[in-house]
PQR file with spaces between the fields and no chain letter, atoms N, CA, C, O and H, PARSE charges and radii, in Angstrom:
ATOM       1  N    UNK     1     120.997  122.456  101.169 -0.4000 1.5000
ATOM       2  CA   UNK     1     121.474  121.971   99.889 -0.0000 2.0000
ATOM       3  C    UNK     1     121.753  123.190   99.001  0.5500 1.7000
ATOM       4  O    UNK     1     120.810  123.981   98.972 -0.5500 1.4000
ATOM       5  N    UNK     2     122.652  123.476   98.386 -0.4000 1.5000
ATOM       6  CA   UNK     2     122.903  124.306   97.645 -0.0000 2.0000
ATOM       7  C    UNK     2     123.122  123.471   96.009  0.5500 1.7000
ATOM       8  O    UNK     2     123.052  122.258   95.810 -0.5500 1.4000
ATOM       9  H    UNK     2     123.418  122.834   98.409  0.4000 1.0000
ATOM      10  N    UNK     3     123.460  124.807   94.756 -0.4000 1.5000
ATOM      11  CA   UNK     3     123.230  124.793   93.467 -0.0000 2.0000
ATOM      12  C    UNK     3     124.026  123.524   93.014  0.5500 1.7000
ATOM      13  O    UNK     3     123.746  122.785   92.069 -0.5500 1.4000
ATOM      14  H    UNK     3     123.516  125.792   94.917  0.4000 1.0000
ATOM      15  N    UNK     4     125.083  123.424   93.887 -0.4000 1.5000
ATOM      16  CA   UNK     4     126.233  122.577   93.475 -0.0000 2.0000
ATOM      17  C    UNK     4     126.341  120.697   94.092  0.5500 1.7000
ATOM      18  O    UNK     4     127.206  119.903   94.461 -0.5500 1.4000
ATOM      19  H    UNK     4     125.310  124.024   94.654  0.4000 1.0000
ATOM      20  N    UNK     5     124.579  120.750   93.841 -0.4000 1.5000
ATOM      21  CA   UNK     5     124.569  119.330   94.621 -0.0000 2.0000
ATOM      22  C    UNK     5     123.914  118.553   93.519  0.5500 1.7000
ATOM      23  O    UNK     5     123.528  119.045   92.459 -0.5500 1.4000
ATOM      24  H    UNK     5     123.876  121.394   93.540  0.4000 1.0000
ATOM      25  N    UNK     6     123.810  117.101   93.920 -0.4000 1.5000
ATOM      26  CA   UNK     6     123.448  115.603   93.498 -0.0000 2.0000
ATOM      27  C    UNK     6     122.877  114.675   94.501  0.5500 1.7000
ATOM      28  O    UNK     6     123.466  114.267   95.502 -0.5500 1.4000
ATOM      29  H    UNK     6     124.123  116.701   94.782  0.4000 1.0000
ATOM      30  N    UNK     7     121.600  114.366   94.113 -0.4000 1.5000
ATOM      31  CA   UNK     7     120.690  113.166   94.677 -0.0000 2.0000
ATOM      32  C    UNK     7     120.173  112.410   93.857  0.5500 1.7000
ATOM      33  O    UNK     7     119.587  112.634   92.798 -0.5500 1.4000
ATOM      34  H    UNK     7     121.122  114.698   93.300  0.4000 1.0000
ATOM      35  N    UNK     8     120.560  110.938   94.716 -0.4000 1.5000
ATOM      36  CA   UNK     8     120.568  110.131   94.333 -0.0000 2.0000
ATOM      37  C    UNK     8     119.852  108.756   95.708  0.5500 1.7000
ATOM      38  O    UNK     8     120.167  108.119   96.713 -0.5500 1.4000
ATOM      39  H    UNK     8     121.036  110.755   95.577  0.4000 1.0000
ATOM      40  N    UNK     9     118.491  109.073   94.523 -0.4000 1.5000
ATOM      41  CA   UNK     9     117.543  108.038   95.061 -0.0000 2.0000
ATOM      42  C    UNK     9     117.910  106.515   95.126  0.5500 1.7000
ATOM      43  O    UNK     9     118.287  105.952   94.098 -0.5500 1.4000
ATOM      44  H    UNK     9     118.235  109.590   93.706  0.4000 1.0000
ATOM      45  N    UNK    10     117.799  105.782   96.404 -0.4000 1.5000
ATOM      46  CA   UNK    10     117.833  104.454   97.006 -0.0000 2.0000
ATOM      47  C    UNK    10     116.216  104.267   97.457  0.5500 1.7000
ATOM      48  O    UNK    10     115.249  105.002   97.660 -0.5500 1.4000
ATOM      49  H    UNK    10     117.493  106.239   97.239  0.4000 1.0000
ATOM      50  N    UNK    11     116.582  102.556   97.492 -0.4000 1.5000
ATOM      51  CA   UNK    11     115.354  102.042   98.268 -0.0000 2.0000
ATOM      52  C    UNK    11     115.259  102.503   99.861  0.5500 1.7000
ATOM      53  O    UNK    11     114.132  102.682  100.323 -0.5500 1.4000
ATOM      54  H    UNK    11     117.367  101.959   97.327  0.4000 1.0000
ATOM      55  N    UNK    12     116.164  102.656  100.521 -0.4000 1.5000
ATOM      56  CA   UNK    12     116.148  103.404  101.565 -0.0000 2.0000
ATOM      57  C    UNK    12     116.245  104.855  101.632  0.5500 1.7000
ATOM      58  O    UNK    12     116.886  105.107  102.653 -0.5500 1.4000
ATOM      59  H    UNK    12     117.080  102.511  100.146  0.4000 1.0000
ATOM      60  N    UNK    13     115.971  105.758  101.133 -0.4000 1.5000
ATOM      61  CA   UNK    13     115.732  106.870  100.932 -0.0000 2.0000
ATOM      62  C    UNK    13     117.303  107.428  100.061  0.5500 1.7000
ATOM      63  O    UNK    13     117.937  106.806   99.208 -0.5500 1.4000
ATOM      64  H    UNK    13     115.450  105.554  100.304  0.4000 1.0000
ATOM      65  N    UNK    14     117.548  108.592  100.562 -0.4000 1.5000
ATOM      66  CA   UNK    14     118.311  109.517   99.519 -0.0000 2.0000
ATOM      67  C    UNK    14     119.648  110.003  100.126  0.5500 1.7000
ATOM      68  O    UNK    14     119.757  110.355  101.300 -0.5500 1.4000
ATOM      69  H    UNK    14     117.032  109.097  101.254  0.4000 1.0000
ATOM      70  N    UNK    15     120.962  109.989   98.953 -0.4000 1.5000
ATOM      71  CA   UNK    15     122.416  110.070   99.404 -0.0000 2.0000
ATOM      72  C    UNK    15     122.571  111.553   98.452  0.5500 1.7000
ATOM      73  O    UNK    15     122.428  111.584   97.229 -0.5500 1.4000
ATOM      74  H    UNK    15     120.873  109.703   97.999  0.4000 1.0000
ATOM      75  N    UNK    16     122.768  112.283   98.985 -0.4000 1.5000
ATOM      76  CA   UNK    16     122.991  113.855   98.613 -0.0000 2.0000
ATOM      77  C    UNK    16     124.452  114.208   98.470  0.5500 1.7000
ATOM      78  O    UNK    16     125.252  113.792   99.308 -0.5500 1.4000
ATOM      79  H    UNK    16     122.884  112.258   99.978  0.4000 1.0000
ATOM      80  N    UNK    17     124.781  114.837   97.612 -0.4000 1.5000
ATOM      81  CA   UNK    17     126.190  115.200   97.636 -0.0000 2.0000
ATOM      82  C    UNK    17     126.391  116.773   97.460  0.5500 1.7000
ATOM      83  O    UNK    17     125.863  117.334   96.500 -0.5500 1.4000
ATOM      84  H    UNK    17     124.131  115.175   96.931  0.4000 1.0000
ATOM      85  N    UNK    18     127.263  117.587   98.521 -0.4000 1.5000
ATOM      86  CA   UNK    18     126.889  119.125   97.654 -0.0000 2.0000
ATOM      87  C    UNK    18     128.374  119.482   97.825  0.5500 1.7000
ATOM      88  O    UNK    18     129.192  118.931   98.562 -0.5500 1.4000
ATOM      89  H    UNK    18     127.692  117.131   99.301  0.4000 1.0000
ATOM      90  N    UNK    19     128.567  120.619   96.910 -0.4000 1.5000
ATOM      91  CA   UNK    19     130.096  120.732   97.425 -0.0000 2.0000
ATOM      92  C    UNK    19     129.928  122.436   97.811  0.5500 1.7000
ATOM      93  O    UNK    19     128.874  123.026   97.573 -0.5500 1.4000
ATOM      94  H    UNK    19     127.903  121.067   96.312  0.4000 1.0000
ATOM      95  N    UNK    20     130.918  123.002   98.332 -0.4000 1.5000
ATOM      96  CA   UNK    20     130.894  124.393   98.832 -0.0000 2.0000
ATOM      97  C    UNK    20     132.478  124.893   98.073  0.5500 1.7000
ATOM      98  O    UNK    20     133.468  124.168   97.973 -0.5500 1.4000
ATOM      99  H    UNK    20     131.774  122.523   98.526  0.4000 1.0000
ATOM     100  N    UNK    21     132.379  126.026   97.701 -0.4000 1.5000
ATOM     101  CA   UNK    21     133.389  126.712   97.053 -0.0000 2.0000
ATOM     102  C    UNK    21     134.176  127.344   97.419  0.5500 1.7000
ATOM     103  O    UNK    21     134.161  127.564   98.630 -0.5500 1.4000
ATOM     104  H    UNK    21     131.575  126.615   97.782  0.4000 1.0000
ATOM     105  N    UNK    22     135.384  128.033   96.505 -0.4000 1.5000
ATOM     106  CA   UNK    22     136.258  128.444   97.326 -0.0000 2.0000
ATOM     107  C    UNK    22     136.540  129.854   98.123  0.5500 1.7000
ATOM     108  O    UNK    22     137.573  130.403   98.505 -0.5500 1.4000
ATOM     109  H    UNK    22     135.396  127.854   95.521  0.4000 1.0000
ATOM     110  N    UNK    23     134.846  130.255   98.213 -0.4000 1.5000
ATOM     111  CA   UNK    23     134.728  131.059   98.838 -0.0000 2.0000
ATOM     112  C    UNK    23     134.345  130.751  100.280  0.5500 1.7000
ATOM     113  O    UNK    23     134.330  131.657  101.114 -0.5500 1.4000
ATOM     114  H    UNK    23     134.006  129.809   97.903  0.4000 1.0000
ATOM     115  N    UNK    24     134.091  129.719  100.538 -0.4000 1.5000
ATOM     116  CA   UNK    24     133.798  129.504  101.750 -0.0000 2.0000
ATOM     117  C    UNK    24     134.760  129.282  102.538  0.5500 1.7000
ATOM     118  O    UNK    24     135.861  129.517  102.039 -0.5500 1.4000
ATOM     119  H    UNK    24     134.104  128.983   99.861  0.4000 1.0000
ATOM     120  N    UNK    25     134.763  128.670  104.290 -0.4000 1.5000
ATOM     121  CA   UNK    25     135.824  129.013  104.993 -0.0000 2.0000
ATOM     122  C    UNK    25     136.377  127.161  105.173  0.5500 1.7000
ATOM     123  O    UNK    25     137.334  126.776  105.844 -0.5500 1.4000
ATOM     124  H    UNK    25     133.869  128.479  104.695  0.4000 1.0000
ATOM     125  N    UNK    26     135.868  126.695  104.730 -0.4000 1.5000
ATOM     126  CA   UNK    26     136.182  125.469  104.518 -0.0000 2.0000
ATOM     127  C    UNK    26     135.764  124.400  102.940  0.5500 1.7000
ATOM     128  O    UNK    26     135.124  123.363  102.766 -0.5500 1.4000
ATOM     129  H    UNK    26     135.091  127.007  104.184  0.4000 1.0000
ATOM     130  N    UNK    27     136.120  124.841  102.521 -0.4000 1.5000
ATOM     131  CA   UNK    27     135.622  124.039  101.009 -0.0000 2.0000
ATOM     132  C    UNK    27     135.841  123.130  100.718  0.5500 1.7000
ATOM     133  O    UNK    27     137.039  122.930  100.518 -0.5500 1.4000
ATOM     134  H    UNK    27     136.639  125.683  102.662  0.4000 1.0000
ATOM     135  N    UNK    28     134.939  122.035  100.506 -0.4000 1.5000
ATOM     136  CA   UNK    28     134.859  120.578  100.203 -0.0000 2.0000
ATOM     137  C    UNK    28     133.373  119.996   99.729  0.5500 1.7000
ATOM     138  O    UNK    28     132.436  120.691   99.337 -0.5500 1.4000
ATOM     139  H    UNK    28     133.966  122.198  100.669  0.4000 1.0000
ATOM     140  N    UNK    29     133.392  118.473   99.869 -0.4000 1.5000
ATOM     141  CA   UNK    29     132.150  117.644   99.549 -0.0000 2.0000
ATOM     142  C    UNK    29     131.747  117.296  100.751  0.5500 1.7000
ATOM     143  O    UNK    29     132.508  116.879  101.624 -0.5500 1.4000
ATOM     144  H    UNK    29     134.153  117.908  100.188  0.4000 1.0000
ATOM     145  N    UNK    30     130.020  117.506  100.931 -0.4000 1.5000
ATOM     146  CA   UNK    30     129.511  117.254  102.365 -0.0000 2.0000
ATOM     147  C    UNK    30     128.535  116.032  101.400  0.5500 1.7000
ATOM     148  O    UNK    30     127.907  116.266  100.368 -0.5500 1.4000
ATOM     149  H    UNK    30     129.401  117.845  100.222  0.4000 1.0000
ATOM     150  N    UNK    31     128.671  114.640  102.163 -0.4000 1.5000
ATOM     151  CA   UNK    31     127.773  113.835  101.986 -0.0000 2.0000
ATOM     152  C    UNK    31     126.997  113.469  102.860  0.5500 1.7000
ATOM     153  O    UNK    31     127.431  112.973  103.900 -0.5500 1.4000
ATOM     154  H    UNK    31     129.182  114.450  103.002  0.4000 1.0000
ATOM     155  N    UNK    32     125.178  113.695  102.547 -0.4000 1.5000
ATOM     156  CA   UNK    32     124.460  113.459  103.428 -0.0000 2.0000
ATOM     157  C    UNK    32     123.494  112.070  103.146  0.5500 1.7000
ATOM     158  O    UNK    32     123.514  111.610  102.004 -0.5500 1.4000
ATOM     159  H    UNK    32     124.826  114.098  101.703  0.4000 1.0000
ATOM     160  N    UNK    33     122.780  111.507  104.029 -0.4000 1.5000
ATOM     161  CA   UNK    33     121.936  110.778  104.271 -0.0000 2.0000
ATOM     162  C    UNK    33     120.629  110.542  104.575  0.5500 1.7000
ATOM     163  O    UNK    33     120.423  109.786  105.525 -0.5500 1.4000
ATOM     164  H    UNK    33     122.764  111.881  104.956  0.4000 1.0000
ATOM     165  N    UNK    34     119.501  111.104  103.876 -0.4000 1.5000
ATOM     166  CA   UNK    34     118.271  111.335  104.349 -0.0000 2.0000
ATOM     167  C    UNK    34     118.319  112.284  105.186  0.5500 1.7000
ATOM     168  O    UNK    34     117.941  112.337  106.356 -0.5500 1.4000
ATOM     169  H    UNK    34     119.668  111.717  103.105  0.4000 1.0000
ATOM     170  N    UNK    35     119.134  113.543  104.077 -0.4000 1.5000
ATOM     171  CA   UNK    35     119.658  114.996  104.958 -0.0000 2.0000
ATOM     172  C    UNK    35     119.874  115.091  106.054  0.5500 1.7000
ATOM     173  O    UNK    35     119.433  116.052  106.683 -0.5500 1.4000
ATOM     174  H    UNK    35     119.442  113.500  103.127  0.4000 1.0000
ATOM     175  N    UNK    36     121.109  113.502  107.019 -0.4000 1.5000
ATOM     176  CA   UNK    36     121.444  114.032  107.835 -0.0000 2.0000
ATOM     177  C    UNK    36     122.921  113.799  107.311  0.5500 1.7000
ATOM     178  O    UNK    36     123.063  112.876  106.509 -0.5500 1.4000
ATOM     179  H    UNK    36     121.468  112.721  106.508  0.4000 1.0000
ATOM     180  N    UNK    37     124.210  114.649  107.734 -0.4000 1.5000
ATOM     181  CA   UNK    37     125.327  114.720  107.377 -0.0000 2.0000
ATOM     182  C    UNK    37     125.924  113.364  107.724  0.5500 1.7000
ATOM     183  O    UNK    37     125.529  113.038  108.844 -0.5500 1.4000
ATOM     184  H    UNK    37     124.094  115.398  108.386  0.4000 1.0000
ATOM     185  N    UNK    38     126.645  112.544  107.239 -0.4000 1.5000
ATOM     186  CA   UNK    38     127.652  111.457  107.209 -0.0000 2.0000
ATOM     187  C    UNK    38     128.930  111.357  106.749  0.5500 1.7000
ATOM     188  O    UNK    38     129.534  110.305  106.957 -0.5500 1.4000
ATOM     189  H    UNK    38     126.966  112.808  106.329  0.4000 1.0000
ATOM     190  N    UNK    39     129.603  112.492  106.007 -0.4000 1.5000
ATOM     191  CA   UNK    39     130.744  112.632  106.025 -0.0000 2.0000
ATOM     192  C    UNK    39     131.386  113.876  105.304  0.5500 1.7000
ATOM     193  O    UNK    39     130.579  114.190  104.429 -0.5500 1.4000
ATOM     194  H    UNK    39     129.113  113.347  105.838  0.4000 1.0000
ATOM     195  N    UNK    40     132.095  114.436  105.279 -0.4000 1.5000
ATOM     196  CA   UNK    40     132.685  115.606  104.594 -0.0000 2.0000
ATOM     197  C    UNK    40     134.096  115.600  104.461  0.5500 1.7000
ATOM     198  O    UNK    40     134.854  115.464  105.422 -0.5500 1.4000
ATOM     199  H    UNK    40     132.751  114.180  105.989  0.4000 1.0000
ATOM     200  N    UNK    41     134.569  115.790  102.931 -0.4000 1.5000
ATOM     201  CA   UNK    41     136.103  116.122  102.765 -0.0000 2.0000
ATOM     202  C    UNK    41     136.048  117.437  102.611  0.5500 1.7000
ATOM     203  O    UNK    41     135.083  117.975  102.067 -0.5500 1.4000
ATOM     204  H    UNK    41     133.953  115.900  102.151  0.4000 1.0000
ATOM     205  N    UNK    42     137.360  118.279  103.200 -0.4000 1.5000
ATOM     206  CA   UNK    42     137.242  119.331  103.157 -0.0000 2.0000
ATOM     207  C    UNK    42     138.615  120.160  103.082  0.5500 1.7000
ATOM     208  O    UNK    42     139.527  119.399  103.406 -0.5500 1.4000
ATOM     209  H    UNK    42     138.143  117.841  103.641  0.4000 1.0000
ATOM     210  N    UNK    43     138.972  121.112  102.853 -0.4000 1.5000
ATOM     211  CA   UNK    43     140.241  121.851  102.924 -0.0000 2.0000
ATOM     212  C    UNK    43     140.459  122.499  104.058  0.5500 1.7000
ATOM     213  O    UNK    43     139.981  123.629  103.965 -0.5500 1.4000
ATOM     214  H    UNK    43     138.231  121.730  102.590  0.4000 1.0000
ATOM     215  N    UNK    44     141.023  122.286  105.217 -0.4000 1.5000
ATOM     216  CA   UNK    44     141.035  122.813  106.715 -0.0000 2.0000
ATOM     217  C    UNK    44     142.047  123.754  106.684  0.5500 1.7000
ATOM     218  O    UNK    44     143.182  123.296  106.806 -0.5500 1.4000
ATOM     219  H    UNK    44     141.411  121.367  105.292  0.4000 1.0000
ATOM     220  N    UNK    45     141.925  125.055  106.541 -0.4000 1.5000
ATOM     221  CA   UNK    45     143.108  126.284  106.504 -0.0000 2.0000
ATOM     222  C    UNK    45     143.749  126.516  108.016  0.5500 1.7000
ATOM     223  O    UNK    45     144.839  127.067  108.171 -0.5500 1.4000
ATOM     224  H    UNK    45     141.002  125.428  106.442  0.4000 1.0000
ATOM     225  N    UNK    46     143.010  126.073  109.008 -0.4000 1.5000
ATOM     226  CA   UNK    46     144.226  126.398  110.364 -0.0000 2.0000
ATOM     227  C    UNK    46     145.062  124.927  110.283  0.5500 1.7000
ATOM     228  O    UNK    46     146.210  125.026  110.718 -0.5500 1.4000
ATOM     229  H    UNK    46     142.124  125.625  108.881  0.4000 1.0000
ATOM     230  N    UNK    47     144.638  123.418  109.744 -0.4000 1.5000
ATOM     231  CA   UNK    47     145.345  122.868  109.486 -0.0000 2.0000
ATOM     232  C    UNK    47     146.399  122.592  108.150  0.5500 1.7000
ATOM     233  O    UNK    47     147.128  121.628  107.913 -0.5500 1.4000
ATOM     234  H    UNK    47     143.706  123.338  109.391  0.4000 1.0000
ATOM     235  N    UNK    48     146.179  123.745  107.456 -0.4000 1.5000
ATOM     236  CA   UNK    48     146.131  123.522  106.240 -0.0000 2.0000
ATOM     237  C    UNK    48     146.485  121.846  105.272  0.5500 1.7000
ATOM     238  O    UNK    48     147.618  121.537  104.901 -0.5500 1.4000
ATOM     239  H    UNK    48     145.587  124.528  107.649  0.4000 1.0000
ATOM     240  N    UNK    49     145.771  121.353  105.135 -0.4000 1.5000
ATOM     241  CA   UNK    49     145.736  120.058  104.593 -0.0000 2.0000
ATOM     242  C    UNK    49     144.225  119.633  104.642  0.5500 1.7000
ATOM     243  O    UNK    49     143.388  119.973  105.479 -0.5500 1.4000
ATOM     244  H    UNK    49     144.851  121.604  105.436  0.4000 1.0000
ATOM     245  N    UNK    50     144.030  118.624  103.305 -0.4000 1.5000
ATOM     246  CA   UNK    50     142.555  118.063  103.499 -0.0000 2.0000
ATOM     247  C    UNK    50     142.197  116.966  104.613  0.5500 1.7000
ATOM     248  O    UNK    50     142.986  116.041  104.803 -0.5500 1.4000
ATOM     249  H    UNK    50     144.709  118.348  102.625  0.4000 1.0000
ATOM     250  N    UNK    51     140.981  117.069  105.370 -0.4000 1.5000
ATOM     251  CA   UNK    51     140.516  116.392  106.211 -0.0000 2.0000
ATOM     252  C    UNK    51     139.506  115.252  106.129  0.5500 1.7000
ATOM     253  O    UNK    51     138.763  115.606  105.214 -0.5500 1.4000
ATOM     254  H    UNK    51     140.340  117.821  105.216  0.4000 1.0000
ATOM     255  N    UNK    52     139.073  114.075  106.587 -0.4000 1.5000
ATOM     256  CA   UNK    52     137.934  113.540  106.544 -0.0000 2.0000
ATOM     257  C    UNK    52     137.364  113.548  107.679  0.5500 1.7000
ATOM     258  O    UNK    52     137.974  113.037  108.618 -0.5500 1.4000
ATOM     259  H    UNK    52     139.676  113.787  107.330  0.4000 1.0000
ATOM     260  N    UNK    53     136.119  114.094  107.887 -0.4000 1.5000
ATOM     261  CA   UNK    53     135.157  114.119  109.221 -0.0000 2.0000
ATOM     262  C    UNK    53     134.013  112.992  108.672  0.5500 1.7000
ATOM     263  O    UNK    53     133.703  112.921  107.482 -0.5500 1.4000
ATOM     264  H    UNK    53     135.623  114.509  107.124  0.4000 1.0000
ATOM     265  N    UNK    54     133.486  112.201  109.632 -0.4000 1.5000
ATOM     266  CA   UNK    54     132.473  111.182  109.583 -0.0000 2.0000
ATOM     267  C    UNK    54     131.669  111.494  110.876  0.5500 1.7000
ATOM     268  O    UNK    54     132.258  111.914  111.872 -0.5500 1.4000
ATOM     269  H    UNK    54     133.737  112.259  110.598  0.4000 1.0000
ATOM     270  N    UNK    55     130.344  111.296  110.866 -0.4000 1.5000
ATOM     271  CA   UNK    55     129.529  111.423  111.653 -0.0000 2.0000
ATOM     272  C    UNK    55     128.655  110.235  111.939  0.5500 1.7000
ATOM     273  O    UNK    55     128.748  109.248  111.210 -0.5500 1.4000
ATOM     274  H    UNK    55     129.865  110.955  110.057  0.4000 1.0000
ATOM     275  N    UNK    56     127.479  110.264  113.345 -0.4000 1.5000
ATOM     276  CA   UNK    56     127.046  109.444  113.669 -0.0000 2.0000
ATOM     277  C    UNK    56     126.182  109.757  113.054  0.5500 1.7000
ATOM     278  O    UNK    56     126.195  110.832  112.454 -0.5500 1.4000
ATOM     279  H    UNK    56     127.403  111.067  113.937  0.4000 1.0000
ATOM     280  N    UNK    57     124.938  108.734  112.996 -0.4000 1.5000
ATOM     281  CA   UNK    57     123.539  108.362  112.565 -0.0000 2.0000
ATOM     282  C    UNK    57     122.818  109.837  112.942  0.5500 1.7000
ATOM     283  O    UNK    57     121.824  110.010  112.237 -0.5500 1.4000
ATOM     284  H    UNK    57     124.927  107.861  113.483  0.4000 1.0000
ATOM     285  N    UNK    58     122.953  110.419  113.435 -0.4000 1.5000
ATOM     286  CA   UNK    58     122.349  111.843  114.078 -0.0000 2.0000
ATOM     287  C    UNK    58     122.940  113.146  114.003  0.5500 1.7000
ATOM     288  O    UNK    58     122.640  114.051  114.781 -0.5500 1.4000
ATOM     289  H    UNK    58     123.761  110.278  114.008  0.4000 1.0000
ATOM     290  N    UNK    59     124.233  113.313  112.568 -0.4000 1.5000
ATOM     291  CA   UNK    59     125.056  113.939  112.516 -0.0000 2.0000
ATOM     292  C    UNK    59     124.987  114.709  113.164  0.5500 1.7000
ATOM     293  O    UNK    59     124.617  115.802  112.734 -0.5500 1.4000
ATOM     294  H    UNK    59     124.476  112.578  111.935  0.4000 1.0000
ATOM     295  N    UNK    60     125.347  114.516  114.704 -0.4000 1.5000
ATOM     296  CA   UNK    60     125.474  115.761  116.101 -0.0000 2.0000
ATOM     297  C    UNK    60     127.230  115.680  115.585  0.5500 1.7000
ATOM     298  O    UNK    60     127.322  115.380  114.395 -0.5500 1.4000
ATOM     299  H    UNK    60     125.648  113.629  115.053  0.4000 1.0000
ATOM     300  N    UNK    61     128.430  115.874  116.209 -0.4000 1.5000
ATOM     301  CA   UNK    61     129.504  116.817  116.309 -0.0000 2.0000
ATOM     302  C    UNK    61     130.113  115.556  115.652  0.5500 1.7000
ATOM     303  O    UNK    61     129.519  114.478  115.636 -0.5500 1.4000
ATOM     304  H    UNK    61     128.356  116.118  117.176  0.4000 1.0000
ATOM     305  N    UNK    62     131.350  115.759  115.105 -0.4000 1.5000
ATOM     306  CA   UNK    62     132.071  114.270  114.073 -0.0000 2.0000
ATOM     307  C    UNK    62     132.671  113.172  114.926  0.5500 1.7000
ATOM     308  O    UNK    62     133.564  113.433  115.733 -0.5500 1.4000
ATOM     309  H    UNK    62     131.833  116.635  115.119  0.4000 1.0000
ATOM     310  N    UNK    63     132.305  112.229  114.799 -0.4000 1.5000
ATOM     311  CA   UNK    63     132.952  110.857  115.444 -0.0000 2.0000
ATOM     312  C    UNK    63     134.239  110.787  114.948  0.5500 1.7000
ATOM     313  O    UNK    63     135.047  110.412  115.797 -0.5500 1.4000
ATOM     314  H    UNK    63     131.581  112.017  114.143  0.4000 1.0000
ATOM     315  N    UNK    64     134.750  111.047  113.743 -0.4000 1.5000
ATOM     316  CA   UNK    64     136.007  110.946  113.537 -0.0000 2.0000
ATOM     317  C    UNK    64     136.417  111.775  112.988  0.5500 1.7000
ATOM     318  O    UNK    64     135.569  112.231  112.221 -0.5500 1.4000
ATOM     319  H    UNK    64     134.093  111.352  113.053  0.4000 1.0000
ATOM     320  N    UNK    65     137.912  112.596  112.918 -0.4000 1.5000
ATOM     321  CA   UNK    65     137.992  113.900  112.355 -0.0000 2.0000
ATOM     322  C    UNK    65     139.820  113.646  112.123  0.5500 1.7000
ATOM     323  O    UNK    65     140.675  113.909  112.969 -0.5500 1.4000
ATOM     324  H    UNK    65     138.601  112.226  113.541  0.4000 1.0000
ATOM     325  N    UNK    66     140.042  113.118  110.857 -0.4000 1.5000
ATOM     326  CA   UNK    66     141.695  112.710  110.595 -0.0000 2.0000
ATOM     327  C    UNK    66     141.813  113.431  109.370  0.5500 1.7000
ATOM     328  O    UNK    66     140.821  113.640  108.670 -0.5500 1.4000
ATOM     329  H    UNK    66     139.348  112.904  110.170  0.4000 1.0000
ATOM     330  N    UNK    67     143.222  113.919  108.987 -0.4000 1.5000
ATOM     331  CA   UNK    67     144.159  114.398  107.746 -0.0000 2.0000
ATOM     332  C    UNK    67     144.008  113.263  106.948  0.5500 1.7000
ATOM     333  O    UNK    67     144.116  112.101  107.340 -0.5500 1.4000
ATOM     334  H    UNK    67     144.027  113.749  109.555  0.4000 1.0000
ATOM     335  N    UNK    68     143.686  113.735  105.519 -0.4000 1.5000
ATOM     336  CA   UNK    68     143.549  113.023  104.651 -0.0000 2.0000
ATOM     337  C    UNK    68     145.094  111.642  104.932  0.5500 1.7000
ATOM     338  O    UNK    68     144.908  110.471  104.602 -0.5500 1.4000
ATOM     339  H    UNK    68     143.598  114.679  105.201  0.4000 1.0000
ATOM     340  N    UNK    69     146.257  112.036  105.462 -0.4000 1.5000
ATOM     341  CA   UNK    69     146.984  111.165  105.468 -0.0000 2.0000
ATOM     342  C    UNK    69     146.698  109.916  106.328  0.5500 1.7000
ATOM     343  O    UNK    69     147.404  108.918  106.185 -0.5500 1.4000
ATOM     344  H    UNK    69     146.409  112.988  105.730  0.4000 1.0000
ATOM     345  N    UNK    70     145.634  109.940  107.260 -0.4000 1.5000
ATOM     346  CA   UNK    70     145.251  109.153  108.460 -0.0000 2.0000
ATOM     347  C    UNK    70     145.420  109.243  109.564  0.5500 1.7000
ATOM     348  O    UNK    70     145.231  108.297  110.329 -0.5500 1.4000
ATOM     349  H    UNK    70     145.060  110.751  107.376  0.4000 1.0000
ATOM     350  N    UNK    71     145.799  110.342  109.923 -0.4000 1.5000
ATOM     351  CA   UNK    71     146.723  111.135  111.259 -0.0000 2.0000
ATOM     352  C    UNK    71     144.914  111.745  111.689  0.5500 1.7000
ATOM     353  O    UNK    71     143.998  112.205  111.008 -0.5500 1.4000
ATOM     354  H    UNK    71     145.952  111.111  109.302  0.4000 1.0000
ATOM     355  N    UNK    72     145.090  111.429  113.170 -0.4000 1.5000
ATOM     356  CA   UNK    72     144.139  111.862  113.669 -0.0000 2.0000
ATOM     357  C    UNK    72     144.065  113.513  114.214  0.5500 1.7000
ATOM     358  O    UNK    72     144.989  114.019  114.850 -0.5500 1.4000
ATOM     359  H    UNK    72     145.834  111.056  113.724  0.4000 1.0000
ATOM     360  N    UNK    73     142.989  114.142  113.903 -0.4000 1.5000
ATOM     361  CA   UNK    73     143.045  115.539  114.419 -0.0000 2.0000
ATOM     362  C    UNK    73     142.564  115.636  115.988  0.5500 1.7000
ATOM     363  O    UNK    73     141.575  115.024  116.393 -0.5500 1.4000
ATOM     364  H    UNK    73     142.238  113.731  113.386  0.4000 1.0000
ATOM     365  N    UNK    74     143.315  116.413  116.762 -0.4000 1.5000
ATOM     366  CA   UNK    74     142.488  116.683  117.853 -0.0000 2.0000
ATOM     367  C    UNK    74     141.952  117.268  117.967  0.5500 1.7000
ATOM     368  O    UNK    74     141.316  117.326  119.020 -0.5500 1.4000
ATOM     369  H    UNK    74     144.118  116.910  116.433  0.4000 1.0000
């Protein structure tokens, strides 16, 4: 979790929001779930265009990974 985050307590535990800057190599909002990752928008520079990645219950590698337009990435 870094400086640039938000939690927000549920009856089922906690939805985290942090964002990363534009110094980083991908900059966007990572939303987590009882600190495990569940989804991230992000600015993808070898694709250049924004992306949405979603993850499983166990945020191991992204279940879905499409251009903000809905176009799937391979």
């Amino acid at each position: 979790m870094t400086a640039n985050s938000v939690n927000v307590k549920t009856p089922e535990g906690t939805i985290t929001a942090w964002a990363d800057g534009p110094g980083e190599p991908y900059p966007g909002i990572t939303i987590e779930i009882n600190g495990i990752p569940a989804a991230v928008v992000e600015w993808h520079d070898v694709y250049q265009c924004f992306v949405l990645r979603t993850y499983t219950d166990t945020g191991e590698e992204p279940l879905h990974y499409h251009r903000w337009d809905g176009t799937a990435i391979d």
